[in-house]
C-alpha positions in Angstrom: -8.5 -4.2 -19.6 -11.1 -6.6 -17.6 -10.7 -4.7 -13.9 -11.5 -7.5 -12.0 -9.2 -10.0 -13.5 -5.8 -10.2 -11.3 -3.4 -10.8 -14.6 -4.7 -7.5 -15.5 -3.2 -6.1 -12.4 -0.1 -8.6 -12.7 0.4 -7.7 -16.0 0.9 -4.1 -15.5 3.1 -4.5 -11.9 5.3 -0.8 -13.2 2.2 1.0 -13.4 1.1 -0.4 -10.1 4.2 0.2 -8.5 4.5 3.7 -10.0 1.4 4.9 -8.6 2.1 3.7 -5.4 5.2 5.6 -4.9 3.5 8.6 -6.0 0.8 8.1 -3.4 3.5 8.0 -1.1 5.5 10.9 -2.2 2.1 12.9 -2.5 1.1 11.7 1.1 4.4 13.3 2.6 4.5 16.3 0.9 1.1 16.9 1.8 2.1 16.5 5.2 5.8 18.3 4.8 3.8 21.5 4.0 1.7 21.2 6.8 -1.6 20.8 5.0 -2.5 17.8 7.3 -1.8 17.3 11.6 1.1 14.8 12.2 0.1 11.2 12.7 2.8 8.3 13.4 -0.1 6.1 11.8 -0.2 7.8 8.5 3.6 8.2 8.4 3.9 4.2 8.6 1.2 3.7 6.0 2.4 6.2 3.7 6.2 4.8 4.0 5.2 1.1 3.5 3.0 2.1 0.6 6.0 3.8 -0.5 8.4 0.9 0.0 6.3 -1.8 -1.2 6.0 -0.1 -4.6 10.0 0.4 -4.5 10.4 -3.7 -4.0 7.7 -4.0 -6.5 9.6 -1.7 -9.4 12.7 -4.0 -8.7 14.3 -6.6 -11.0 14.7 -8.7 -8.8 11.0 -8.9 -7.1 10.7 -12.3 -7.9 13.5 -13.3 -5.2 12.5 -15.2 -1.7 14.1 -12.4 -0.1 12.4 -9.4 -1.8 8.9 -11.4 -1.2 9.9 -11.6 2.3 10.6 -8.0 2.4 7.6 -7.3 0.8 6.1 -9.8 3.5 7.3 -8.4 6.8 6.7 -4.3 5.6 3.7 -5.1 4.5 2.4 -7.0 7.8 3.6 -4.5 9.4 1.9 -1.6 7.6 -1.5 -3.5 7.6 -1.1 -4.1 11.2 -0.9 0.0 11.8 -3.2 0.4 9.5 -6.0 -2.4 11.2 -5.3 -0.4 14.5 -5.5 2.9 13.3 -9.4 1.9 11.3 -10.2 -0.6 14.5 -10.4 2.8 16.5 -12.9 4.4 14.1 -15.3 1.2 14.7 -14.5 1.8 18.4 -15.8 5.1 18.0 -18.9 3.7 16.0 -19.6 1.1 18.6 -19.5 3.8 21.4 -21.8 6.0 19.3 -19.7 8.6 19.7 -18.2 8.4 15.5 -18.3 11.3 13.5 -16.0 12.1 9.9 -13.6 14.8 9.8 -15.1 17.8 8.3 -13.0 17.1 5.4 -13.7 13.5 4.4 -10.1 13.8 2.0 -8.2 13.5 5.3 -10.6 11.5 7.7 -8.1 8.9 9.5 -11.3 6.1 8.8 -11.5 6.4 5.6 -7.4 6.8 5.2 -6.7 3.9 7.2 -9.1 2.0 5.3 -7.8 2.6 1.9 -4.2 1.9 3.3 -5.2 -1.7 3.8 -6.5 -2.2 0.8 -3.4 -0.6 -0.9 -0.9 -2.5 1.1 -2.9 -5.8 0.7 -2.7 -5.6 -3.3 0.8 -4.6 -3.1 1.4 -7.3 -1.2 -0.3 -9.7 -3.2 1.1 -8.4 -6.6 5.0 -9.1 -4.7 4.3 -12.6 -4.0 2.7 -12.9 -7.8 5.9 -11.6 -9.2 7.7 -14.2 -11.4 10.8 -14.4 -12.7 10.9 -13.2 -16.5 13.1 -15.9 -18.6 14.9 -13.4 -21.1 17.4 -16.3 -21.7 16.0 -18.4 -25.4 15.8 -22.4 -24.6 18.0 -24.0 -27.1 16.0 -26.6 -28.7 
């Protein structure tokens, strides 16, 4: 399994996609049982992570429409997540930055990760092809 080779991640899209919903899953119930403070920002991530494995486990991921989907959540998320990580740098540029005492729920590094995750889900949607399980006569 060469890491940085993208048919490696291609190849393996249900693992992928699998994860990502438990992220999401995991990121809720964390939240559900009150282990972590609200945040509209994390709630966004955490659902588009969520949904972008969902489209991503799909049959029909290969579709315009689900790649669309996958398109327009994904923005979306990315977009709350670039706001939520632009207002750590803020805080860096003001020299006023500091991590949360518990760097497993600091909103930098969270927001951060979010965009990567979303990105690569992204990418992996649009990747998707459709699988030819109909034989060519010859």
């Amino acid at each position: 399994m060469a890491i940085f080779d993208l048919n490696t991640y291609s190849n393996n899209t249900r693992l992928i996609a699998c994860v990502a919903i438990f992220i999401s899953i995991t990121a809720w119930a964390v939240e559900l049982m009150g282990a972590v403070y609200v945040c509209p920002y994390c709630r966004v991530q955490r659902s588009v992570i969520g949904i972008l494995g969902i489209i991503l486990l799909m049959p029909y991921a290969h579709h315009w429409i689900a790649k669309y989907t996958a398109l327009v959540v994904g923005f979306f998320g990315a977009v709350v997540a670039s706001n939520q990580h632009f207002m750590g740098w803020k805080k860096i540029s003001a020299g006023t930055f500091s991590f949360n005492s518990n760097l497993a729920i600091d909103p930098f590094l969270l927001s951060g990760f979010a965009l990567f995750i979303i990105t690569g889900l992204v990418a992996l949607v649009l990747r998707k092809n459709q699988v030819n399980t109909i034989p060519k006569l010859s």
